[in-house]
N, C-alpha and C positions, 0 to 999 in steps of 0.2 A: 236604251239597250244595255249598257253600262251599266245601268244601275239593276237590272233585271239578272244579269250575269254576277254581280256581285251578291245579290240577294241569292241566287240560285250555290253559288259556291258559300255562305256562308249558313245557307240550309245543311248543305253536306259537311260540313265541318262541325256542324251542331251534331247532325246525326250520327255523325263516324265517333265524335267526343261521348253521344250517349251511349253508343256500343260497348266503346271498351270501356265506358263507367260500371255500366251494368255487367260487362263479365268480370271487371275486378271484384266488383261487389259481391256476384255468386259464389265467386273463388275463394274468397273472404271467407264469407259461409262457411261452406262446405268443407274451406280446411281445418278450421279451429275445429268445429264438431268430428271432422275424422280424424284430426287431434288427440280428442278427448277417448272417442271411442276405439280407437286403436292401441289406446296403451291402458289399458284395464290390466293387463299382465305388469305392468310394473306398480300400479295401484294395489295388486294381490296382496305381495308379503307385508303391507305395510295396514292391510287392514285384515289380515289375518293374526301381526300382532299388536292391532288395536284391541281388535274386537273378541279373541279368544278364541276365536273358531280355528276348525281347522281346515288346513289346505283345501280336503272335498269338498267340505261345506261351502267356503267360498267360491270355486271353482262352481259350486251347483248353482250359485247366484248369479255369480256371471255367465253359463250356460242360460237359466230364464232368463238375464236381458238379450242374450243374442236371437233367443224365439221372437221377442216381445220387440225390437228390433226390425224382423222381417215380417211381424204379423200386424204391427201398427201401419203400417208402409200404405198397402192397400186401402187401408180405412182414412185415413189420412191425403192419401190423392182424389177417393173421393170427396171428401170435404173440401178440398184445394178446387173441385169443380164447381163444388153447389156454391162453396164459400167463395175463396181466393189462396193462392199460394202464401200470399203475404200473411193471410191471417191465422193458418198453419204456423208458417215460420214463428210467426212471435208466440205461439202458445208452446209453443218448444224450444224455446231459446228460454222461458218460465220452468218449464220442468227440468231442463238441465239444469239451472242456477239451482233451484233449491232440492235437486238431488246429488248435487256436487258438493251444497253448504253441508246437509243434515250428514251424508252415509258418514262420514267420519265418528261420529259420535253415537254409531249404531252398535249395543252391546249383545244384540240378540239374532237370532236368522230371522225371524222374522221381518222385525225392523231393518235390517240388510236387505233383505230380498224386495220391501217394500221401496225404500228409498234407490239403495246399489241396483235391484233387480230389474224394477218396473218403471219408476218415475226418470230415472237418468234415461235408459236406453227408448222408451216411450219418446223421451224429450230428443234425441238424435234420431229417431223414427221421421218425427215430423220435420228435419231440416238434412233429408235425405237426397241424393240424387235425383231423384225422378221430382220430387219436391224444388229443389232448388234448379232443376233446369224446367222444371213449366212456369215457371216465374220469368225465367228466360226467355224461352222461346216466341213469347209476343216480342218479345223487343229487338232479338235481335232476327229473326225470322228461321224460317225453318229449311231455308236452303244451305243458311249456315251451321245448323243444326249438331250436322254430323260433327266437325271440327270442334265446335264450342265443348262436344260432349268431352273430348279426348283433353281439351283443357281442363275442363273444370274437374273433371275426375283425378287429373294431373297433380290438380292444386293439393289434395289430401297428402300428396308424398311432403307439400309445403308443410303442412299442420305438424305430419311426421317428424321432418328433419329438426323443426323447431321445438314444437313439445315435448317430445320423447326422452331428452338428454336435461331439460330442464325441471323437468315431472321427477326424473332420478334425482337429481342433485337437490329438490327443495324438498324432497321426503326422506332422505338420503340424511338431510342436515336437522331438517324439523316434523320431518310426521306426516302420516297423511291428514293428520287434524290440520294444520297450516295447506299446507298445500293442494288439497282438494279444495278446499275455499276458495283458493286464490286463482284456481282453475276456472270459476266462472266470472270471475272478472273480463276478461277474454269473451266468452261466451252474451255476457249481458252490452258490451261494446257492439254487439252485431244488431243491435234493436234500429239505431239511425240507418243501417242500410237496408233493412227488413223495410223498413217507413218509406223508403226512397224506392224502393223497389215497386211495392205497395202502389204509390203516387203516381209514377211513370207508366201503371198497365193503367192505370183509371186514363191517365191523361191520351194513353194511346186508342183506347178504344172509345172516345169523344171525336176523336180525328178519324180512324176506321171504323167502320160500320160492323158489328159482330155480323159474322158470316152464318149460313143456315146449319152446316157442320157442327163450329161450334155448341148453337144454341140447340139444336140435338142430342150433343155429347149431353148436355146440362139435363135433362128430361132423361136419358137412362139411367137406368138403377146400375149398381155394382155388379148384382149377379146375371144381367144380361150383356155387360162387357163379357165377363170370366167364362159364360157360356161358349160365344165364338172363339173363345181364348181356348178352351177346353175340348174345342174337336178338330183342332189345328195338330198336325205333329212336331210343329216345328214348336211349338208352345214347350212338350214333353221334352222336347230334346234339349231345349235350354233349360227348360227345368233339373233334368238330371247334372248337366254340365254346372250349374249356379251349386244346387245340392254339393256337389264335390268343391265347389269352389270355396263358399263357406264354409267347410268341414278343413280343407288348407291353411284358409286366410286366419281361423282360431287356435289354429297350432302357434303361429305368427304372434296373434294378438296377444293371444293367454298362454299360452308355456313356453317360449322360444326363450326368452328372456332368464327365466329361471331354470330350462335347460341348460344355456348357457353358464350362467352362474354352479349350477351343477359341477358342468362339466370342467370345473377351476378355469375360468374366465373373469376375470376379474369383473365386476357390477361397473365399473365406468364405462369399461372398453364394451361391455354386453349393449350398453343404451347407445352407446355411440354406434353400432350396429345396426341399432333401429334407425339410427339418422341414415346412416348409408339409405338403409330400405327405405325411405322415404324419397330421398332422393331419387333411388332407381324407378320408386312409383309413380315417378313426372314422367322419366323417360317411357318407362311403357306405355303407359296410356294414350301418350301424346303422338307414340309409333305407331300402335295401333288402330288409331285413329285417322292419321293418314294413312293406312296400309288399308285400312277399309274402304277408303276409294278408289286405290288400284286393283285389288284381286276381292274375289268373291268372300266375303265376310267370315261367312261357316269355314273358310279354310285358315282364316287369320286366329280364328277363335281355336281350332282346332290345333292350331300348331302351337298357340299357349299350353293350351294340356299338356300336350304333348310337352313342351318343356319341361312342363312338372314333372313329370315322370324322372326326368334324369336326376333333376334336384331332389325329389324322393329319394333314390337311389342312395344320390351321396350320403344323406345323413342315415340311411342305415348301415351304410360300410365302408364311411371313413369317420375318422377319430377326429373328435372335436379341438381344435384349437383356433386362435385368434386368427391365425390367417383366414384359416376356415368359413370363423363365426362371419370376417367382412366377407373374403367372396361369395360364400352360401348368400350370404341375405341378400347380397348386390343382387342376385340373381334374384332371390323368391320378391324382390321390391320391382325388378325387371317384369316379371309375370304377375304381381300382386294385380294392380287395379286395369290391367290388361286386357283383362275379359269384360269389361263396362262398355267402352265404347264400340266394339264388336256386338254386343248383345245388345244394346241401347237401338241401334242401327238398324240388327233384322228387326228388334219390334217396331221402331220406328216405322220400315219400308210398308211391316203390315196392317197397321191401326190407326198409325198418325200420330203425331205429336198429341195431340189435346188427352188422346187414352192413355201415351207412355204411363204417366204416374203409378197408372192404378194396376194397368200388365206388368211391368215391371215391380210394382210393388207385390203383388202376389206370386209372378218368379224369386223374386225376393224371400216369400216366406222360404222356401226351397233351400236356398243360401242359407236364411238361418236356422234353422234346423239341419244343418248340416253342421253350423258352428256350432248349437247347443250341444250335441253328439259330443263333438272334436273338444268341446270345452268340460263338460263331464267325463265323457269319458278318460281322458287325459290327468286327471284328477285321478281319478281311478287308478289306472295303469302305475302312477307315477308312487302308489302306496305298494306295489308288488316288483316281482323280480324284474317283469316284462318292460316298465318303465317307459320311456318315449320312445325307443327302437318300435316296438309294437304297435302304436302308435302312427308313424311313418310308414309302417308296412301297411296299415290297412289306406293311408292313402295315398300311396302309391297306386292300389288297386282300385280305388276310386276315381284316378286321374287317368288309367287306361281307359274307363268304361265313360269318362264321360270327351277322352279326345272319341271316343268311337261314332258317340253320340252326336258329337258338332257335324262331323263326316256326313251325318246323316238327315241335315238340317236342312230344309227348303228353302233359302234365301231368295 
């Protein structure tokens, strides 16, 4: 009996150790790549005077990777089903390294938009949320689900607070030619936990029996998910809410930074800024996430919008300065990845885990086409009198229309 009771507790010790191995690991993940892709705005001035182009032109490059971004997602979680997650992960942890080595050395748009445009933001496609929690979700199950999300999403504000302020200072001191390099260093360190990850869903489904669900999910095609996906309203209504959200989160990523700097901010204190947001991007997500258990989702989601609206506000009509630049961002890092585990949730409640990937990846394109917008157009604005104020005004008006839109979500 003794020996059955030790065996039984030394089971659960094993098990409880593989959990939180495995959500370090996705955490891992998912921070360095939203690392990488969340500071493309401090990446900007320094390959705009590498490469000769100018402000729009690059700003137009980074607009097609934030398409290419939400439009790989989808495609990409299907493979994650026929294939494995794992085997995603590592073909995109390939495209980021040698779209982080090469764009430095890119003299033309085209070669920019090939490398900078397509292959980088491709490469964080495939080591995306919905990606890196179906890798999860066999392991750690799907009751724990909800919480996991509000972590791991959490963990991006980690990638933030740390990359952000180091990405300034080694391009700051040597270039984006050194320092985009040395970016995938980081990036290629993530292969042994891709492998482990990998290892651990083989080893779990020798021990569980795939279930008839599962092996269903595998036998549909993409566009018979996107179909039931598609006469849902609560589908549209997160799609419009994501669309604003992405058009937000590219102001953040691609011109906050050099508004700032604009607006005589000193470049240290600007990056040190994005570490605040990064920070406050743990705390939201992680609130959010347990808020989602206690009141109805669509209201949690709803009252982030709503947030924005006010932080809209301020940056059309208050004056920029340092205090500012920390509070404002405190707040937009507070609401940044806020809306993930709220919207991760109702899809979950409706589809199941095994389909998130690929719903939420195609909500996704929504998001990013709302960044490409925000990231073009902002480019744009930024060569005339109207400049970022204008900018802000139109999404302020897009974060009315999509708190409106959460309100009206069927959870």
């Amino acid at each position: 009996m003794k020996q059955y009771i030790n065996k039984q507790s030394n089971n659960r010790f094993s098990n409880a150790f593989s959990l939180i191995l495995a959500l370090l690991g996705g955490c891992v993940v998912f921070a360095v790549m939203q690392g990488i892709h969340d500071n493309y705005g401090i990446m900007l001035p320094g390959i705009v005077n590498r490469s000769g182009l100018d402000y729009a032109s690059v700003s137009f490059v980074i607009a097609v990777g934030q398409i290419l971004y939400g439009v790989t997602q989808p495609v990409f979680g299907m493979l994650a089903i026929k294939k494995s997650n794992a085997v995603v992960m590592l073909l995109g942890i390939i495209l980021m390294a040698v779209g982080l080595i090469v764009s430095p050395f890119c003299n033309s748009l085209w070669s920019l938009l090939l490398f900078f445009g397509i292959l980088l933001p491709a490469g964080t496609g495939a080591l995306c949320f919905g990606i890196v929690m179906g890798a999860l979700a066999p392991i750690i199950g799907e009751k724990k689900a909800a919480v996991v999300s509000g972590i791991v999403q959490a963990s991006a504000g980690i990638g933030d607070a740390v990359m952000s302020p180091l990405l300034q200072r080694l391009t700051d001191s040597f270039g984006v030619m050194l320092s985009m390099p040395v970016f995938s260093i980081p990036i290629l360190l993530m292969l042994p936990i891709v492998f482990w990850l990998g290892a651990k869903k083989k080893k779990i489904d020798k021990v569980r029996p795939v279930q008839a669900v599962e092996s269903d999910t595998k036998k549909e095609k993409l566009s018979d998910i996107l179909k039931v996906a598609f006469r849902d309203r609560t589908y549209w209504c997160l799609l419009i809410g994501f669309s604003t959200c992405g058009f937000h989160m590219s102001i953040i990523e691609t011109h906050l930074f050099s508004q700032y700097v604009g607006s005589g901010i000193p470049a240290n204190f600007a990056s040190l800024t994005l570490t605040v947001y990064g920070i406050f991007t743990m705390l939201g997500a992680i609130i959010t996430g347990f808020l989602g258990q206690k009141f109805r989702m669509k209201n949690v989601l709803a009252g982030v919008y709503g947030i924005r609206i006010l932080i809209s506000l301020a940056f059309v009509f208050l004056p920029k300065s340092v205090p500012f630049a920390f509070i404002a961002t405190g707040l937009l890092g507070m609401t940044g990845d806020s809306t993930v585990p709220p919207t991760t949730g109702i899809i979950s409640n409706k589809i199941g885990v095994a389909k998130m990937a690929v719903v939420y990846g195609s909500i996704f394109i929504g998001h990013q086409i709302g960044a490409f917008t925000s990231a073009w157009l902002g480019g744009i604005l930024v060569g005339t009198a109207l400049g970022y104020t204008a900018l802000w005004i139109v999404d302020l008006c897009l974060c009315i229309a999509a708190t409106v839109a959460s309100f009206k979500i069927k959870d």
